[in-house]
PQR file of N, CA, C, O and H, with PARSE charges and radii, in Angstrom:
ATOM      1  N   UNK A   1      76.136 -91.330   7.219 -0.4000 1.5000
ATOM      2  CA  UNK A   1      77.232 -91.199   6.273 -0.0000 2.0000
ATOM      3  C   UNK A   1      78.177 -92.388   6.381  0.5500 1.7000
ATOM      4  O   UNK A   1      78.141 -93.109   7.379 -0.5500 1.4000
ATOM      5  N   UNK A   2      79.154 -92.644   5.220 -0.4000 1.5000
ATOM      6  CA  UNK A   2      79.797 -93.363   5.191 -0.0000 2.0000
ATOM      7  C   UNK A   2      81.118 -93.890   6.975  0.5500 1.7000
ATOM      8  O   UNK A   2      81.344 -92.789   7.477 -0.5500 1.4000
ATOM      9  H   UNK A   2      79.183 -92.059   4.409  0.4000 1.0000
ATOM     10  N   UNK A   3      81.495 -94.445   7.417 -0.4000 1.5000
ATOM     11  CA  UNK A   3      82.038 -94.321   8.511 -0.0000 2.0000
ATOM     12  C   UNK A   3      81.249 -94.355   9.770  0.5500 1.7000
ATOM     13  O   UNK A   3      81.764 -94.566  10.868 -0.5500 1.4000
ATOM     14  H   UNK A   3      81.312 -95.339   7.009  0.4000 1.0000
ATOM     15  N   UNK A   4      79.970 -94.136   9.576 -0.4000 1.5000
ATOM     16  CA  UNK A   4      78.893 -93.972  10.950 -0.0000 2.0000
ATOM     17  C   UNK A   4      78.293 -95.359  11.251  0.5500 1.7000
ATOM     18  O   UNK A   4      78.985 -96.249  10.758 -0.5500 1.4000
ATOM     19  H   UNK A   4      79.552 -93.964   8.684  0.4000 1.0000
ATOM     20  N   UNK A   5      77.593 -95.647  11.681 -0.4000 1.5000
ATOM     21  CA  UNK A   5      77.617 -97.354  12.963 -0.0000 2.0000
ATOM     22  C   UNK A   5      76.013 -97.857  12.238  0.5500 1.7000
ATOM     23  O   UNK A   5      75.491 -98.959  12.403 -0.5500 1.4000
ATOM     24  H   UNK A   5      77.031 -94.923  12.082  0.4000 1.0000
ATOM     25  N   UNK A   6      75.252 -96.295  11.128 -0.4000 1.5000
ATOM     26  CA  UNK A   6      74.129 -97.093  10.735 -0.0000 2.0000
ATOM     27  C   UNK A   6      74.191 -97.727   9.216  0.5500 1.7000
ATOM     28  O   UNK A   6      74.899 -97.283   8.312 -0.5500 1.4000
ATOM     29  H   UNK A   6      75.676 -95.399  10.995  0.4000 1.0000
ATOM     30  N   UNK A   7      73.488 -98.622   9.140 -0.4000 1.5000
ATOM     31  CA  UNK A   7      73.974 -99.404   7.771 -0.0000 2.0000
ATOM     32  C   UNK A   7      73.502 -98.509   6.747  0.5500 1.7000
ATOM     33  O   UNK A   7      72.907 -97.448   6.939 -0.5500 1.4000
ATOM     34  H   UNK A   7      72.913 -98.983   9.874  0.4000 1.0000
ATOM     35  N   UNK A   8      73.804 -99.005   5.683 -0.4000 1.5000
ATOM     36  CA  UNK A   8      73.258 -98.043   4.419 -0.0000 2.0000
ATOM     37  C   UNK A   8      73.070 -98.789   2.766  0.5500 1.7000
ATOM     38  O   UNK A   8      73.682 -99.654   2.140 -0.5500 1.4000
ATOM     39  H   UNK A   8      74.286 -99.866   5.527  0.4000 1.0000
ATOM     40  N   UNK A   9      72.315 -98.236   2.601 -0.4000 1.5000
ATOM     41  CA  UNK A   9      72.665 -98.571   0.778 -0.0000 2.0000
ATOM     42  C   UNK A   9      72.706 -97.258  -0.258  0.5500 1.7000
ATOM     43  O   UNK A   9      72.074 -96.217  -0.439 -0.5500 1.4000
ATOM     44  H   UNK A   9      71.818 -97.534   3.110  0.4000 1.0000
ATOM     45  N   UNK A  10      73.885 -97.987  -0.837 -0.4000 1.5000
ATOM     46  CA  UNK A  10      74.170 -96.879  -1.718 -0.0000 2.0000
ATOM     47  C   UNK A  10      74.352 -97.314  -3.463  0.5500 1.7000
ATOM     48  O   UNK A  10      74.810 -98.431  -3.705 -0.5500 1.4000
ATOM     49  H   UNK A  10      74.399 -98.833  -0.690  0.4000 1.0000
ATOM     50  N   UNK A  11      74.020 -96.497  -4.495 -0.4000 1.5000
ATOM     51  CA  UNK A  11      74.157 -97.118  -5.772 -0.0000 2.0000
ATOM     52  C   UNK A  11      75.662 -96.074  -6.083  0.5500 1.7000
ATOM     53  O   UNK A  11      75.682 -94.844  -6.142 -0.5500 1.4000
ATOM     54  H   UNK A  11      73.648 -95.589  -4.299  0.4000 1.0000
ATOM     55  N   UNK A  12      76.641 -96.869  -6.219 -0.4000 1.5000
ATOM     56  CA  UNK A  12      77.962 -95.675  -6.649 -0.0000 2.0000
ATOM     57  C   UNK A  12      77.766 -95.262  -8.200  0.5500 1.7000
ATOM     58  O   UNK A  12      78.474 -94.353  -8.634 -0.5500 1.4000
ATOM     59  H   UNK A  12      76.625 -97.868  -6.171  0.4000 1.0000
ATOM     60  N   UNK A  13      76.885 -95.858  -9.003 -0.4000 1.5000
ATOM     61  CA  UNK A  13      76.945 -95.386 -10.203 -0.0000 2.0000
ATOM     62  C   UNK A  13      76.499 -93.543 -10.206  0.5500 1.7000
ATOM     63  O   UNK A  13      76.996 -92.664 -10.910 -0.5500 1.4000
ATOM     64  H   UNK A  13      76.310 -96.597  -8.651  0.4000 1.0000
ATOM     65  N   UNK A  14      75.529 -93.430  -9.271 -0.4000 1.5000
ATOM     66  CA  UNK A  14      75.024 -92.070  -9.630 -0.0000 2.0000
ATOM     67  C   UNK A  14      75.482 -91.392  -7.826  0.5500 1.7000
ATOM     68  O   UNK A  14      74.500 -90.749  -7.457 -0.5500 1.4000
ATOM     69  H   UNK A  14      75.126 -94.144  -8.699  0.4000 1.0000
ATOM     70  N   UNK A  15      76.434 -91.367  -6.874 -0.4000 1.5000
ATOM     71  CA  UNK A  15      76.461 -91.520  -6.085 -0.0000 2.0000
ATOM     72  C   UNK A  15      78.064 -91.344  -5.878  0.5500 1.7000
ATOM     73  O   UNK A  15      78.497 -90.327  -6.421 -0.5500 1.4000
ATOM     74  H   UNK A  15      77.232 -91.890  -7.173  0.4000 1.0000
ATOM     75  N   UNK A  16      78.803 -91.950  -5.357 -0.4000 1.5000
ATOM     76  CA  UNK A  16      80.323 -91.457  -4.809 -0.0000 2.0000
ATOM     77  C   UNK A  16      81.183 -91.528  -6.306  0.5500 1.7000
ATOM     78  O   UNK A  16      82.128 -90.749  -6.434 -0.5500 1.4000
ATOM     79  H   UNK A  16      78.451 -92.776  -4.917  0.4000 1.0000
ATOM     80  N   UNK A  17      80.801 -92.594  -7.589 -0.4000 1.5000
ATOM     81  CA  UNK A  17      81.618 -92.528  -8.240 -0.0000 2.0000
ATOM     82  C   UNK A  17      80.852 -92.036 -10.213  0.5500 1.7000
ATOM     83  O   UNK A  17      81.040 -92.493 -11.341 -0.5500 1.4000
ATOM     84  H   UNK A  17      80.033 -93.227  -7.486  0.4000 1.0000
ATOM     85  N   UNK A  18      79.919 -90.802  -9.564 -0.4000 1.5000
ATOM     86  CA  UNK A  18      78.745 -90.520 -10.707 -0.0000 2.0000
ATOM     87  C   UNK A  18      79.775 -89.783 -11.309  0.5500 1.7000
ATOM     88  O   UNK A  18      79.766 -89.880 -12.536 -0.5500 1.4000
ATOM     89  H   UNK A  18      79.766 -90.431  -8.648  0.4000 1.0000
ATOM     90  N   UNK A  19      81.006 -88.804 -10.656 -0.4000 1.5000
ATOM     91  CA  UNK A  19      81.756 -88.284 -11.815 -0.0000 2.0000
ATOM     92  C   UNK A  19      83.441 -88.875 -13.319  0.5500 1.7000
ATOM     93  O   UNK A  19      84.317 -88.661 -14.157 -0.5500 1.4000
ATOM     94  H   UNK A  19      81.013 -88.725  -9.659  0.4000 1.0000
ATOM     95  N   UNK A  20      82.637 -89.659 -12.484 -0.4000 1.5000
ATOM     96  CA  UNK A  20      83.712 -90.861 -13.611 -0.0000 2.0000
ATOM     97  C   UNK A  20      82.807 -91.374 -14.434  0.5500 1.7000
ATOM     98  O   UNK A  20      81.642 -91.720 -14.243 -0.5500 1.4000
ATOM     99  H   UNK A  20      81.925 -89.833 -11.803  0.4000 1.0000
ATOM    100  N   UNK A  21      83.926 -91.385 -15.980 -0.4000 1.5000
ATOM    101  CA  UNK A  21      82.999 -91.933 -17.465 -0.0000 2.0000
ATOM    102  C   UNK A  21      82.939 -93.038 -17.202  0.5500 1.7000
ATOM    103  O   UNK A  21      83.671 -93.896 -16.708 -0.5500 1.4000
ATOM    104  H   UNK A  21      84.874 -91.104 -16.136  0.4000 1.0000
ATOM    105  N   UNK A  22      81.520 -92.915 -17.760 -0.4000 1.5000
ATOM    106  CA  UNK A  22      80.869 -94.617 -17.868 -0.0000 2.0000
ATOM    107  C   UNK A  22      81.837 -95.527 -17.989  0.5500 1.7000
ATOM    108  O   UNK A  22      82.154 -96.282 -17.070 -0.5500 1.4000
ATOM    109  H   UNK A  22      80.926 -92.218 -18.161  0.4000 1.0000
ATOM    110  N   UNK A  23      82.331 -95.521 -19.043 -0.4000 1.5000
ATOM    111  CA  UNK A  23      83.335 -96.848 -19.690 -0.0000 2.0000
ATOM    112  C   UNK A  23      84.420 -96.681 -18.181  0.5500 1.7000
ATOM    113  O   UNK A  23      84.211 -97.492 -17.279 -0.5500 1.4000
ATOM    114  H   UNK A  23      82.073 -94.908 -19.790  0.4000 1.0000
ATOM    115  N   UNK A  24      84.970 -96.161 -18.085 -0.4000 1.5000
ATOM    116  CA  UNK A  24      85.961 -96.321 -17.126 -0.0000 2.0000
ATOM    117  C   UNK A  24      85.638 -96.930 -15.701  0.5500 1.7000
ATOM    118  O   UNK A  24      86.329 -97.656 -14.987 -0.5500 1.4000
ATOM    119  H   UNK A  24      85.139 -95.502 -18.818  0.4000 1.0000
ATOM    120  N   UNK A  25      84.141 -96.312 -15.475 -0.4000 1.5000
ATOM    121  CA  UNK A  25      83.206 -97.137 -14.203 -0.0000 2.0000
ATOM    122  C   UNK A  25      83.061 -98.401 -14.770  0.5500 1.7000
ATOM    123  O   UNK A  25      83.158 -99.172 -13.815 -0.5500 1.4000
ATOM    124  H   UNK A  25      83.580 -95.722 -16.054  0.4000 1.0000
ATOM    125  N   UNK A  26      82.867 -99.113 -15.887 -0.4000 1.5000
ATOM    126  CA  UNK A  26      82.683-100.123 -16.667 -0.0000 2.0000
ATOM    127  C   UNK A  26      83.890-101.345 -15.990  0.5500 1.7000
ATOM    128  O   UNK A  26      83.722-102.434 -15.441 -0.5500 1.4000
ATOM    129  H   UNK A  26      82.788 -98.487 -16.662  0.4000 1.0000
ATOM    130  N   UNK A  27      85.185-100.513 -16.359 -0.4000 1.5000
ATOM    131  CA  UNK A  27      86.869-101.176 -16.144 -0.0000 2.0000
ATOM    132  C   UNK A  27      86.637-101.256 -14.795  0.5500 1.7000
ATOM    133  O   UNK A  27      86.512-102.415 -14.400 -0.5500 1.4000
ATOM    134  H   UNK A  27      85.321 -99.629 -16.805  0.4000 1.0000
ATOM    135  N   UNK A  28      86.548-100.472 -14.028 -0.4000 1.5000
ATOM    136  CA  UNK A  28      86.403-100.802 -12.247 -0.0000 2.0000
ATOM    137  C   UNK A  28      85.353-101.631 -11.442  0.5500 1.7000
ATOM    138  O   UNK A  28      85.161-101.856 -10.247 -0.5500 1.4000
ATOM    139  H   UNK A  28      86.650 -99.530 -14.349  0.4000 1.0000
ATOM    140  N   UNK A  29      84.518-102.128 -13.092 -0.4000 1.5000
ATOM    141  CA  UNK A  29      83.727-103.216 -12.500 -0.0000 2.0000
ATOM    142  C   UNK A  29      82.253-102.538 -11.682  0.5500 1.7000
ATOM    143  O   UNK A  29      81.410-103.267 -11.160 -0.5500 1.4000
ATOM    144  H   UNK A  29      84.675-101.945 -14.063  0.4000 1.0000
ATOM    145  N   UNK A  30      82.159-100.919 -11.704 -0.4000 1.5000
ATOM    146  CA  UNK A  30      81.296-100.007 -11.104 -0.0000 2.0000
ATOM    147  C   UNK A  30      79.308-100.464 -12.354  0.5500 1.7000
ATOM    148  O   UNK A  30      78.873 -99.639 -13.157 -0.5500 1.4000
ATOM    149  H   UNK A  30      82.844-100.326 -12.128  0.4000 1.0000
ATOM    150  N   UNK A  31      78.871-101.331 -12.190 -0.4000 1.5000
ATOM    151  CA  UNK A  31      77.877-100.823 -13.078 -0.0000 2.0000
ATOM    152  C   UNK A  31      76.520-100.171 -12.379  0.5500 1.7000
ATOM    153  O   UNK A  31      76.286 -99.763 -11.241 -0.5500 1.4000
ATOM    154  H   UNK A  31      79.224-102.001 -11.537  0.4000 1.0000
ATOM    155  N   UNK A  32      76.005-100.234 -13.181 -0.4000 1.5000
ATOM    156  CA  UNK A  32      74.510 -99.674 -13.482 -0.0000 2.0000
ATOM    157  C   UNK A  32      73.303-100.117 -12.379  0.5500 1.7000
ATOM    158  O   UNK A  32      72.431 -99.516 -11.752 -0.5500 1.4000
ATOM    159  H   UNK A  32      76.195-100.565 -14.105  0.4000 1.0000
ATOM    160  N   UNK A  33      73.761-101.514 -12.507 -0.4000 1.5000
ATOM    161  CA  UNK A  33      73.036-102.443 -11.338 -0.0000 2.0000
ATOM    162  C   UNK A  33      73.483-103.207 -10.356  0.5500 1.7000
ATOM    163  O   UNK A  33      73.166-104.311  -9.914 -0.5500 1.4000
ATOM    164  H   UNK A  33      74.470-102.001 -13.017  0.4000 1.0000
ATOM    165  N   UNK A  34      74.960-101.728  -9.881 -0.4000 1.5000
ATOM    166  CA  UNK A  34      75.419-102.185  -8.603 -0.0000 2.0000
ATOM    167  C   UNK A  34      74.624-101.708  -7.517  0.5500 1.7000
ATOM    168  O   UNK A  34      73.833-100.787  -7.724 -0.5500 1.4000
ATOM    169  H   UNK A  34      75.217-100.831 -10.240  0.4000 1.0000
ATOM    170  N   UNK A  35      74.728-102.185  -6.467 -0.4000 1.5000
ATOM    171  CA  UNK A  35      74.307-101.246  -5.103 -0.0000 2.0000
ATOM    172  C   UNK A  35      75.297-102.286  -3.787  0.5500 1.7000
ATOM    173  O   UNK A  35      75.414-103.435  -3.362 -0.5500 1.4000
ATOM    174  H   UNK A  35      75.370-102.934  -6.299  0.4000 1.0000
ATOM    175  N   UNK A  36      75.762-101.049  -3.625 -0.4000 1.5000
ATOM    176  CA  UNK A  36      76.968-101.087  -1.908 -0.0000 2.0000
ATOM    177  C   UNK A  36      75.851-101.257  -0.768  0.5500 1.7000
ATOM    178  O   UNK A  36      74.842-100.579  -0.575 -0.5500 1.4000
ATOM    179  H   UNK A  36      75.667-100.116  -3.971  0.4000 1.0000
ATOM    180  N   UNK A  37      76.386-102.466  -0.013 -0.4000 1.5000
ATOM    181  CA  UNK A  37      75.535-102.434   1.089 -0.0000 2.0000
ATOM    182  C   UNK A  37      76.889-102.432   2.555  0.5500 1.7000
ATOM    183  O   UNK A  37      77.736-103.249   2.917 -0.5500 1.4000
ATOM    184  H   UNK A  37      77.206-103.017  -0.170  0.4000 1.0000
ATOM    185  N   UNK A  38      76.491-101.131   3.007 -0.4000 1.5000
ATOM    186  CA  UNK A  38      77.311-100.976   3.916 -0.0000 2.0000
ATOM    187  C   UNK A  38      76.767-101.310   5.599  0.5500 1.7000
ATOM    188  O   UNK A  38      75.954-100.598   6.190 -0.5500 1.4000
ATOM    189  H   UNK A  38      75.803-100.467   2.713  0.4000 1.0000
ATOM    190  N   UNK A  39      77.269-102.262   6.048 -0.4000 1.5000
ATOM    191  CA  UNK A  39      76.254-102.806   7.688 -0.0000 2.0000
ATOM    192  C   UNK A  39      76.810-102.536   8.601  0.5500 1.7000
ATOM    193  O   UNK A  39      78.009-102.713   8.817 -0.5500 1.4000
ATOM    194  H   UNK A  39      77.929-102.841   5.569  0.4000 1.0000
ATOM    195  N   UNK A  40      75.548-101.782   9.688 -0.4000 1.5000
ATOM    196  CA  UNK A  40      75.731-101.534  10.711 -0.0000 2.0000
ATOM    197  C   UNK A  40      75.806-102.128  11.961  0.5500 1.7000
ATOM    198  O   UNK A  40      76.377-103.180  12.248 -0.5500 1.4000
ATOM    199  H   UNK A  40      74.574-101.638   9.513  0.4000 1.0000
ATOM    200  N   UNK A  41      75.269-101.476  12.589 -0.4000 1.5000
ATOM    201  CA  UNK A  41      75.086-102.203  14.230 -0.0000 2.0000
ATOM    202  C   UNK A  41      74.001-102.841  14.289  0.5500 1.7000
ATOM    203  O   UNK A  41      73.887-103.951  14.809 -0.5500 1.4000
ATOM    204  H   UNK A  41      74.805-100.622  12.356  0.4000 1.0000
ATOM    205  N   UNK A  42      73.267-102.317  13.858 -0.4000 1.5000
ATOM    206  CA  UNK A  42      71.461-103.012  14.275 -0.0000 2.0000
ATOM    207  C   UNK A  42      71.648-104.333  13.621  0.5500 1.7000
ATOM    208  O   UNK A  42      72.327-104.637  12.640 -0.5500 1.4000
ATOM    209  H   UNK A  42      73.360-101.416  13.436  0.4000 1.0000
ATOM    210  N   UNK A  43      70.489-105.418  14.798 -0.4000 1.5000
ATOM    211  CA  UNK A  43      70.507-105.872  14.737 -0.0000 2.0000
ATOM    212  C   UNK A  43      69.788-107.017  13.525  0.5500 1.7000
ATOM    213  O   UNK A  43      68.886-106.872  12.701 -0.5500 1.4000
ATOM    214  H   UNK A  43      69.938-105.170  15.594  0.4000 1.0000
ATOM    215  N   UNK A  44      70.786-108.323  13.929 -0.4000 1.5000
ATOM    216  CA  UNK A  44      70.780-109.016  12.438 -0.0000 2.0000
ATOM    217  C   UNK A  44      69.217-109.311  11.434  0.5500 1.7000
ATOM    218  O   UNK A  44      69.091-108.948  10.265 -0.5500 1.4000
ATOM    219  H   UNK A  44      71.519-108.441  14.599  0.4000 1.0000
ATOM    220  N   UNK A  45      68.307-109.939  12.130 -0.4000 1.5000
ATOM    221  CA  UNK A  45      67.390-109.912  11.932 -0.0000 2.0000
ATOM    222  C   UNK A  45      66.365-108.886  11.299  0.5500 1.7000
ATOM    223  O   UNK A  45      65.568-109.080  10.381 -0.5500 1.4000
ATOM    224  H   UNK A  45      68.410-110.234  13.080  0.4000 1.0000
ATOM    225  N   UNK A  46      66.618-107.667  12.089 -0.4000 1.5000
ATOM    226  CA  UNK A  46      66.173-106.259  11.988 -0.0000 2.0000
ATOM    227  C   UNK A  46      66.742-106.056  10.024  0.5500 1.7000
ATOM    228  O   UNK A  46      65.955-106.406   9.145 -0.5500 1.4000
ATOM    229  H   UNK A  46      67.266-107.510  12.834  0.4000 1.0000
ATOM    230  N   UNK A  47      67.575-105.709   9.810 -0.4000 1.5000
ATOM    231  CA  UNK A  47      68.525-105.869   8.454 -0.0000 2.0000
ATOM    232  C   UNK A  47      67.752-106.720   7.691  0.5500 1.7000
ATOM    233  O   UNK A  47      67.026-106.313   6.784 -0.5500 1.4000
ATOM    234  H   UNK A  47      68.215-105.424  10.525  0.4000 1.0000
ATOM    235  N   UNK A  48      67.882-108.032   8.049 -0.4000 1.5000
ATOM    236  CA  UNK A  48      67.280-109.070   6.948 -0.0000 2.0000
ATOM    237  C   UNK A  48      66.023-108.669   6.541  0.5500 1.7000
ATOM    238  O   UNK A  48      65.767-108.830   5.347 -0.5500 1.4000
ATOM    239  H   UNK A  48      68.472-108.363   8.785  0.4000 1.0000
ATOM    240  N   UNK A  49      64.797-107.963   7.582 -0.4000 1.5000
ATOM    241  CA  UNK A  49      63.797-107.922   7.066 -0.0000 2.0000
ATOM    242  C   UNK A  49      63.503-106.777   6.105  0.5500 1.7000
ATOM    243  O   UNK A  49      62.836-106.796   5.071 -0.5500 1.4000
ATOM    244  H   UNK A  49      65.005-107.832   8.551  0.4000 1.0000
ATOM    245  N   UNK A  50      64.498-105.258   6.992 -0.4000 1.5000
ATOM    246  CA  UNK A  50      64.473-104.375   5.999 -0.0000 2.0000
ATOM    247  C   UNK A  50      64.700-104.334   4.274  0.5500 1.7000
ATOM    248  O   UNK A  50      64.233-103.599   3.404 -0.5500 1.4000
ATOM    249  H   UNK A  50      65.040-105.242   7.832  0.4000 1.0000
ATOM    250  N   UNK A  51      65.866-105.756   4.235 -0.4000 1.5000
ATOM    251  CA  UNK A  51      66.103-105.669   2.897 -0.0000 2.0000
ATOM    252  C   UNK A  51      65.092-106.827   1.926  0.5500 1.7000
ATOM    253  O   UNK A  51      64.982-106.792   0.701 -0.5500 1.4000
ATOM    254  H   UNK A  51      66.246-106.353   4.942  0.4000 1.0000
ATOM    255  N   UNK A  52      64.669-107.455   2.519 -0.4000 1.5000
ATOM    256  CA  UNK A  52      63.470-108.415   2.066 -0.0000 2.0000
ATOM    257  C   UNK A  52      62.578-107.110   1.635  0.5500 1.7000
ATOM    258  O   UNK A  52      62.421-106.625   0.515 -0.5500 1.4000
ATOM    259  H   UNK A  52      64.758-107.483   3.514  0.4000 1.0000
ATOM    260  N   UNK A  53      62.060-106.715   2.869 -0.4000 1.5000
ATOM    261  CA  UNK A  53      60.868-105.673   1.947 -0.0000 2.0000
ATOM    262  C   UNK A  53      61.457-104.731   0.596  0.5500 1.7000
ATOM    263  O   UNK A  53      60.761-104.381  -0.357 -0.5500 1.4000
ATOM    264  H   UNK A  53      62.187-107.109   3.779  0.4000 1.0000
ATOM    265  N   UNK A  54      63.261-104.354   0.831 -0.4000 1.5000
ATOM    266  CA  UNK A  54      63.490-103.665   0.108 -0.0000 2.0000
ATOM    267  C   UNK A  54      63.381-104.462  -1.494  0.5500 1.7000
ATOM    268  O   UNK A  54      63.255-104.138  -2.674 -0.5500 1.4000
ATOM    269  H   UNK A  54      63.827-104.638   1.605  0.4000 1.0000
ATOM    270  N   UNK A  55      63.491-105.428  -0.843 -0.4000 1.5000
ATOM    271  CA  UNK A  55      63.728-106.153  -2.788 -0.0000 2.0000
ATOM    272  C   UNK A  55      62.424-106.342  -3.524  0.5500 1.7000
ATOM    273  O   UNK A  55      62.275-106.258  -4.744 -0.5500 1.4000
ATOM    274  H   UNK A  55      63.594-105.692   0.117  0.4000 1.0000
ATOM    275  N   UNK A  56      61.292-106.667  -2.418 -0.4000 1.5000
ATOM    276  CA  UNK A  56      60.439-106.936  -2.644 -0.0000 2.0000
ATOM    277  C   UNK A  56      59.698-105.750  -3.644  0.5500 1.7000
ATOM    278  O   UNK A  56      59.226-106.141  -4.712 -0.5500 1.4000
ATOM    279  H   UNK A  56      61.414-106.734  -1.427  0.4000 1.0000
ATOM    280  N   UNK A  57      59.629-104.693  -3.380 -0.4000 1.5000
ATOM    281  CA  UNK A  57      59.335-103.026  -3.783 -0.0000 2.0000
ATOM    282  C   UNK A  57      60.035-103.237  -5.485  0.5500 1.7000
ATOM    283  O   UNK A  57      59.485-102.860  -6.519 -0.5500 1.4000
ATOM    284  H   UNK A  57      60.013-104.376  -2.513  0.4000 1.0000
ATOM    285  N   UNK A  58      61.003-103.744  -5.406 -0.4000 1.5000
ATOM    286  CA  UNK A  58      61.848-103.665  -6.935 -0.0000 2.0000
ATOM    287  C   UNK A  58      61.286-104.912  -8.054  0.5500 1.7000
ATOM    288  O   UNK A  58      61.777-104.998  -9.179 -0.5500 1.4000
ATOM    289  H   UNK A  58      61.450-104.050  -4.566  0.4000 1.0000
TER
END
């Protein structure tokens, strides 16, 4: 969870800020093809590769 020491990814569109109207997520700059990357402890390397494969998948 948010606050805890492991990293995370999160998309706020459908996610912490899914109950706010579009347009207004729009004004806060919130879109569609955001994603929050929140980092943890683990180490640096470890991270880089997880998100390489992750992009790679998309």
């Amino acid at each position: 969870s948010l606050g805890g020491t492991e990293s995370l990814v999160e998309h706020p569109a459908s996610m912490t800020h899914s109950d706010v109207d579009p347009e207004e997520r729009i004004e806060m700059g919130i879109t569609e093809n955001m994603v929050r990357l929140s980092i943890g402890v683990e180490h640096p390397e470890d991270l880089i590769a997880d998100l390489k494969q992750g992009l790679e998948a998309v």
